[in-house]
Every structure is written in C-alpha cells, then in structure tokens.
MARSESE-483989 format. One record per residue (C-alpha): residue number from 0; residue in one letter; x, z, y. Coordinates in nm, 3 decimals. Example, Ala and Ser with C-alpha at 12.3 -4.5 7.8 and 13.67 -1.06 7.14 Angstrom:
% MARSESE-483989
NODE  nr rest       x       z       y
NODE   0    A   1.230   0.780  -0.450
NODE   1    S   1.367   0.714  -0.106
END
This chain:
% MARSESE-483989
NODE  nr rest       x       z       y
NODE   0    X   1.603   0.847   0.215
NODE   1    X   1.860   1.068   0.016
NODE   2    X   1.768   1.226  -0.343
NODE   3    X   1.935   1.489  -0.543
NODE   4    X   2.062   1.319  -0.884
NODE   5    X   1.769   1.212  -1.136
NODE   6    X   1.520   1.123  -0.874
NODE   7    X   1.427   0.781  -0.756
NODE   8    X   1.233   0.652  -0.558
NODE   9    X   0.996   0.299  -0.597
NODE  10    X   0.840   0.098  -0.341
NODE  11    X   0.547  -0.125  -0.419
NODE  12    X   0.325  -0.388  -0.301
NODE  13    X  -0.040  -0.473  -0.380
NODE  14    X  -0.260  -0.750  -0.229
NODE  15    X  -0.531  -0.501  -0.301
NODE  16    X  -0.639  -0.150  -0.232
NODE  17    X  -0.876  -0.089  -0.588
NODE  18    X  -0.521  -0.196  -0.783
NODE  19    X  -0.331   0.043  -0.577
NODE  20    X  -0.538   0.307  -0.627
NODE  21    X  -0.577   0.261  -0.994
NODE  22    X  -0.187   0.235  -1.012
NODE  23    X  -0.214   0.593  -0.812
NODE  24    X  -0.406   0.755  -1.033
NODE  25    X  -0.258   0.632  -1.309
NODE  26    X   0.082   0.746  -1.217
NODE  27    X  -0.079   1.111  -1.124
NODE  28    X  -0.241   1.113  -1.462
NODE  29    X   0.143   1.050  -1.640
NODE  30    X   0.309   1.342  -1.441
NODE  31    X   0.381   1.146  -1.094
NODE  32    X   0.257   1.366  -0.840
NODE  33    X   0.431   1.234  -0.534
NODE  34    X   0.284   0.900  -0.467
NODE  35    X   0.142   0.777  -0.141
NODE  36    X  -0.037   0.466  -0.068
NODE  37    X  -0.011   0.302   0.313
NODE  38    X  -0.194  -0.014   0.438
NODE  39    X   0.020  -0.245   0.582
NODE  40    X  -0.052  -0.514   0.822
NODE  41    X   0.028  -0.731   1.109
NODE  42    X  -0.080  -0.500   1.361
NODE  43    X  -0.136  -0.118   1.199
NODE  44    X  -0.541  -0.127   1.281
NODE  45    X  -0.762  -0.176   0.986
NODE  46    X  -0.998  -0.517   0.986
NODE  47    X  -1.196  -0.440   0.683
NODE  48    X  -1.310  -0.039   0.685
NODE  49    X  -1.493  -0.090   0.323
NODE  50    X  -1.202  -0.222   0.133
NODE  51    X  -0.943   0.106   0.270
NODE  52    X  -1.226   0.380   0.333
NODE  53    X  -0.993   0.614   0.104
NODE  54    X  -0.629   0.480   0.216
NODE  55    X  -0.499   0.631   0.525
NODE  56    X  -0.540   0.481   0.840
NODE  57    X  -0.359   0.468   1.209
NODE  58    X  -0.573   0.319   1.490
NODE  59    X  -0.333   0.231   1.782
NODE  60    X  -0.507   0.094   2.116
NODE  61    X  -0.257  -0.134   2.212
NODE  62    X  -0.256  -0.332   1.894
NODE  63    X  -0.635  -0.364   1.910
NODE  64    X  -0.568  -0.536   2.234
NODE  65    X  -0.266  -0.751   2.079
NODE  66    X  -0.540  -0.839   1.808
NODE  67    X  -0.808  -0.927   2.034
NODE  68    X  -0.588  -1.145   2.240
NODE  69    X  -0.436  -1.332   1.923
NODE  70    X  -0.571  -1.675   1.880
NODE  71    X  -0.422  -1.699   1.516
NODE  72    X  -0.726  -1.411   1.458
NODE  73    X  -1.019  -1.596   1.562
NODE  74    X  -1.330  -1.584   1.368
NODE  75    X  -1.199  -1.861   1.139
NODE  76    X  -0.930  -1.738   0.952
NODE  77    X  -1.038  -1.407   0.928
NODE  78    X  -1.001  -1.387   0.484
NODE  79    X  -0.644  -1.592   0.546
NODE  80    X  -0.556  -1.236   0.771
NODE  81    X  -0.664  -1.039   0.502
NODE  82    X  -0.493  -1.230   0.233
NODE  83    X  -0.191  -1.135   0.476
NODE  84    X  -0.199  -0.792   0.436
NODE  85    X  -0.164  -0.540   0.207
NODE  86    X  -0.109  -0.178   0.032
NODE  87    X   0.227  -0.001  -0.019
NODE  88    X   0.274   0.239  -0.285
NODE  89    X   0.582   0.476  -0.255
NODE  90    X   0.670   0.681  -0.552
NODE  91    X   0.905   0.940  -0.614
NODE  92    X   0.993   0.981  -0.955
NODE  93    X   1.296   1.175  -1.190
NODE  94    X   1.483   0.957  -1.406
NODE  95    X   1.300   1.044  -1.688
NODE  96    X   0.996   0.889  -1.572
NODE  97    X   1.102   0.607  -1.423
NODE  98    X   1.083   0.387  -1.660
NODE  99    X   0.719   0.411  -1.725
NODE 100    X   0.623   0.473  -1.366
NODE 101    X   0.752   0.110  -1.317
NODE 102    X   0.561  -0.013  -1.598
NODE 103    X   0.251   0.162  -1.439
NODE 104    X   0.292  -0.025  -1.112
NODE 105    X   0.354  -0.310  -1.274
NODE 106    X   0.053  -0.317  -1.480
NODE 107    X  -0.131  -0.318  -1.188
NODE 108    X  -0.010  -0.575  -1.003
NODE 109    X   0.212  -0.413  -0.767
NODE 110    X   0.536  -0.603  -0.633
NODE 111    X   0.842  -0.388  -0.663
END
C-alpha cells in the first residue's frame, strides 16, 4: 500500500474482539476515522458467531469442508482453535497522530 507523505499506516493484532473494538472506538473518538477491524483465522469461517457478531465476516464453502474434515478441530480442542485466532486492526493515520494512535492500540492489547 502506497501513502502520500504524513500518512501511515498500523497493523494490529488482538487475541480478542471486545479489545479490538474498544481500541476502534477509541481511535475514532481521537480523530482516527479510517480504521477497520478483520477476523483472522485458520480457515476465514467464523467458529464462535457471539464473540464477532459486529466484526465482519466471509463464509467460504470450501473451507467449511476443509474444517469439517480437519482432525486437529475435533470437539476437543475446540478453545485451543480459538486461542489460535484472532482480530486485525488496520489503521490509517497522518503523522501527527501517530504517535498516540499507537499508544491507543497499545493500551488495548493489540500486537503491532
């Protein structure tokens, strides 16, 4: 991705979707308007609807049948999968506010 001088961009990881979110609205709330949070996980299909109801989703048919067919998903390591996966916050951001936009992600727990 290509900027015009004084813009940056920040990429972010969370274990959680409720500290990505509150790192979203935090950063709208100090100016940063362009921020986006993704889930991210082994196979782009959503396990656990109530944790991501307000973070977009993509539901592909041929990973639900790679997931189905993956022994490492069985029924007993279900929270290990979940620990797995996570939330990426992308923020754009002029040089002016970058600064405390990384403070803001940081404060939440996000992984630059």
């Amino acid at each position: 991705m290509e900027f015009n001088n004084g813009k940056h961009s920040i990429s972010a990881v969370f274990a959680n979707a409720q500290d990505a979110k509150k790192a979203q609205i935090a950063l709208n709330n100090a100016g940063i308007s362009h921020v986006t949070l993704n889930k991210i996980n082994r196979f782009n299909i959503d396990s656990n609807q109530e944790e991501t109801q307000d973070v977009e989703k993509t539901l592909d048919s041929a990973a639900e049948v790679l997931m189905a067919s993956d022994p490492s998903l069985s029924e007993y390591n279900v929270e290990e999968q979940r620990e797995k996966n996570g939330f990426m916050l992308t923020v754009q951001t002029s040089t002016s506010k970058l600064n405390q936009a990384l403070k803001i992600v940081q404060r939440y727990g996000g992984e630059i």
